[in-house]
C-alpha positions in Angstrom: 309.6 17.1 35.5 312.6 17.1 33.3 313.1 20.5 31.4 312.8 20.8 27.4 315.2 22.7 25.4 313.2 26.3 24.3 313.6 25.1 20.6 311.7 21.7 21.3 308.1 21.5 21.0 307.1 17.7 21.8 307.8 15.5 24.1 307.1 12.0 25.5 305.7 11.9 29.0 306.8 8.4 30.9 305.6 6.4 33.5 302.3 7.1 33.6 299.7 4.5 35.6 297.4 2.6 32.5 294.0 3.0 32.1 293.9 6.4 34.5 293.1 9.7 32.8 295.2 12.4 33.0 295.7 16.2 31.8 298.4 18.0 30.6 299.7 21.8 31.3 302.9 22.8 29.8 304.9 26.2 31.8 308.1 28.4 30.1 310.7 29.0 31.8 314.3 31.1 31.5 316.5 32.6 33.6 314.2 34.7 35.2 311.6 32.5 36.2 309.0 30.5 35.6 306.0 32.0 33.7 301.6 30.8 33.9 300.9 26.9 33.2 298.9 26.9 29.9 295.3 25.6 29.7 294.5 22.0 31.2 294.6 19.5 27.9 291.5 17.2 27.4 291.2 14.3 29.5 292.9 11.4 27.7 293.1 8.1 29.3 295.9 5.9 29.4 295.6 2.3 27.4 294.7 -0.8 29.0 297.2 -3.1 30.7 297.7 -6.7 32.5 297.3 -6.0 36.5 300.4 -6.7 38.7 299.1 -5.6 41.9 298.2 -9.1 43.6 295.5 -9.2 46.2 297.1 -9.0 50.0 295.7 -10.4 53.4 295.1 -14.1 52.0 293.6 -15.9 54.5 289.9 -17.4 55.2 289.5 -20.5 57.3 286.1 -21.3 59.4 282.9 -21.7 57.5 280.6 -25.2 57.6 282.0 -28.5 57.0 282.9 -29.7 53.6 283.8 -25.9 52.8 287.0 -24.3 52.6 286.4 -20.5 53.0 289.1 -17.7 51.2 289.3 -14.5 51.6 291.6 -11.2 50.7 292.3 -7.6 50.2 290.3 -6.0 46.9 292.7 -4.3 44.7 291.9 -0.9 44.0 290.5 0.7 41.4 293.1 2.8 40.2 295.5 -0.7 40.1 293.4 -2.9 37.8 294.6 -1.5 35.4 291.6 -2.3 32.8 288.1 -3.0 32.3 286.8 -6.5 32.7 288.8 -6.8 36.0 288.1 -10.3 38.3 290.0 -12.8 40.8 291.9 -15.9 40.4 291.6 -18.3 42.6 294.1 -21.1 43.7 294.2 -23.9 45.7 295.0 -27.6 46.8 295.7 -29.6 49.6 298.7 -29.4 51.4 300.8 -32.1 49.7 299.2 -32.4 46.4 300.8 -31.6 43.3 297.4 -30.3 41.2 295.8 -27.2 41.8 291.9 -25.8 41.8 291.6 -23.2 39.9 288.6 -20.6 40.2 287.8 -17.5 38.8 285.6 -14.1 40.7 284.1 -12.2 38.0 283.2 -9.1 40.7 285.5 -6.7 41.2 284.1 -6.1 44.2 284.9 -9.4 46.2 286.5 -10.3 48.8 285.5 -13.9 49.4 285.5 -17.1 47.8 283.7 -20.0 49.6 284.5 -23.6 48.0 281.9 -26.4 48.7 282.5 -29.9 48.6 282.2 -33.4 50.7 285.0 -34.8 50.3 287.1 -32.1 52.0 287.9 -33.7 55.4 287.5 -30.8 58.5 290.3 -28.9 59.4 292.6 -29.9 56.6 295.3 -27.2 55.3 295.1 -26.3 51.7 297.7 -24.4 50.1 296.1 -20.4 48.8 296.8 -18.1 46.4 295.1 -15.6 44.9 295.7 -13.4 41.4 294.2 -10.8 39.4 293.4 -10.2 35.4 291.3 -8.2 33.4 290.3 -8.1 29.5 294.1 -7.6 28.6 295.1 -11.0 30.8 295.9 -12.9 33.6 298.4 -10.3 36.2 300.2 -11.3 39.6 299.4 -14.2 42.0 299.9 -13.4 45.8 302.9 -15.6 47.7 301.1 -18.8 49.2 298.9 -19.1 52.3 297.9 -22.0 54.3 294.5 -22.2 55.1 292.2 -24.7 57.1 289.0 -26.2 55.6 285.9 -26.0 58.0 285.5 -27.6 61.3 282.9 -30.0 62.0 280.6 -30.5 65.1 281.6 -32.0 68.3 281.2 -35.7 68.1 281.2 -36.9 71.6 279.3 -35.0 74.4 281.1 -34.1 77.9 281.8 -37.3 80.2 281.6 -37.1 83.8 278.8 -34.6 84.5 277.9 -34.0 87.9 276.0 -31.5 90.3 276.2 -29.8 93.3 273.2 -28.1 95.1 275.3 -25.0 96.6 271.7 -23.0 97.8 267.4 -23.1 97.6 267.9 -22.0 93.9 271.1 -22.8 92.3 273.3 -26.1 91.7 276.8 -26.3 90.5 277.8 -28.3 87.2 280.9 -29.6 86.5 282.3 -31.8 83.2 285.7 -32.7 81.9 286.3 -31.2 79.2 286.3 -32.6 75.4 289.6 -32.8 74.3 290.7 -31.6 71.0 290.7 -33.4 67.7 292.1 -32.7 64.6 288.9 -33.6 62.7 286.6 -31.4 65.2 288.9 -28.7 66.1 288.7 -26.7 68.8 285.4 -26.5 71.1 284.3 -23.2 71.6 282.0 -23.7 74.1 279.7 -25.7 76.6 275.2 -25.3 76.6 273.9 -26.4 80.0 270.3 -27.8 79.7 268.4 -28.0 82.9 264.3 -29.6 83.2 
């Protein structure tokens, strides 16, 4: 801390956090040494300000077709800065020029799932994602690309055969479903015997 002239007996303490108490102690000092810190002040708590700490980790992806699932990073406590403290959400498709804006009143989240038909599977939407709080809208985090849900295979496995390798077990073999951009990827394959 920077040292006060003996004859002053005020001064302005800078660069303190908003909305965060704090207490003060004051300690004498000459060329001897440094003497006792007084008694602790009262609490006394910072005013309110805008956040600028921007959520981090953007991403999301997955969830049910027709949804396009966000998630990210809570800020912490001691960096909203104010009561009244929520989310922005942000987003469009890749391409467009008009954004979605949503807002997460729980300061506590850490998701946002948007629902709606029209989104095609596995299309890339552009993310961001801000803070505010009672004093106003803060940061936005850079911009993330994330993928809308996939949606269920639409074509089963062609060329299915079997091969009786013992008493008690056969062999299966398929070829495999190729990719699509609507379906994604296929995760896996349920054999059904009767």
């Amino acid at each position: 801390p920077e040292v006060i002239n003996g004859r002053t007996h005020k001064a302005t303490v800078v660069d303190l956090s908003p909305w965060v108490e704090y207490e003060f102690r004051v300690v004498a000092s000459n060329s001897v040494g440094i003497g006792e810190p007084s008694r602790p002040s009262a609490l006394l708590k910072t005013k309110a300000a805008v956040p600028v700490v921007a959520p981090t980790n953007i991403g999301g992806g997955g969830g049910s077709r027709s949804e396009l699932v966000i998630t990210w990073e809570p800020v912490s406590e001691e960096l909203q800065n104010g009561e009244g403290f929520g989310y922005v959400v942000m987003f469009r498709p890749l391409g467009s020029t008009t954004w979605t804006k949503a807002v997460v009143a729980s300061v506590e989240s850490s998701k946002y799932i948007y629902r709606n038909e029209s989104i095609t599977p596995l299309s890339p939407f552009e993310v961001k994602v801000g803070v505010y709080n009672n004093e106003g809208e803060g940061t936005l985090s850079s911009i993330s690309i994330i993928y809308s849900g996939e949606d269920e295979p639409q074509m089963a496995p062609a060329g299915a055969s079997a091969l009786s390798v013992s008493a008690a077990a056969v062999e299966m073999s398929w070829l495999p479903i190729p990719w699509n951009r609507h379906t994604g990827r296929v995760l896996g394959y349920e054999v059904r015997d009767w």
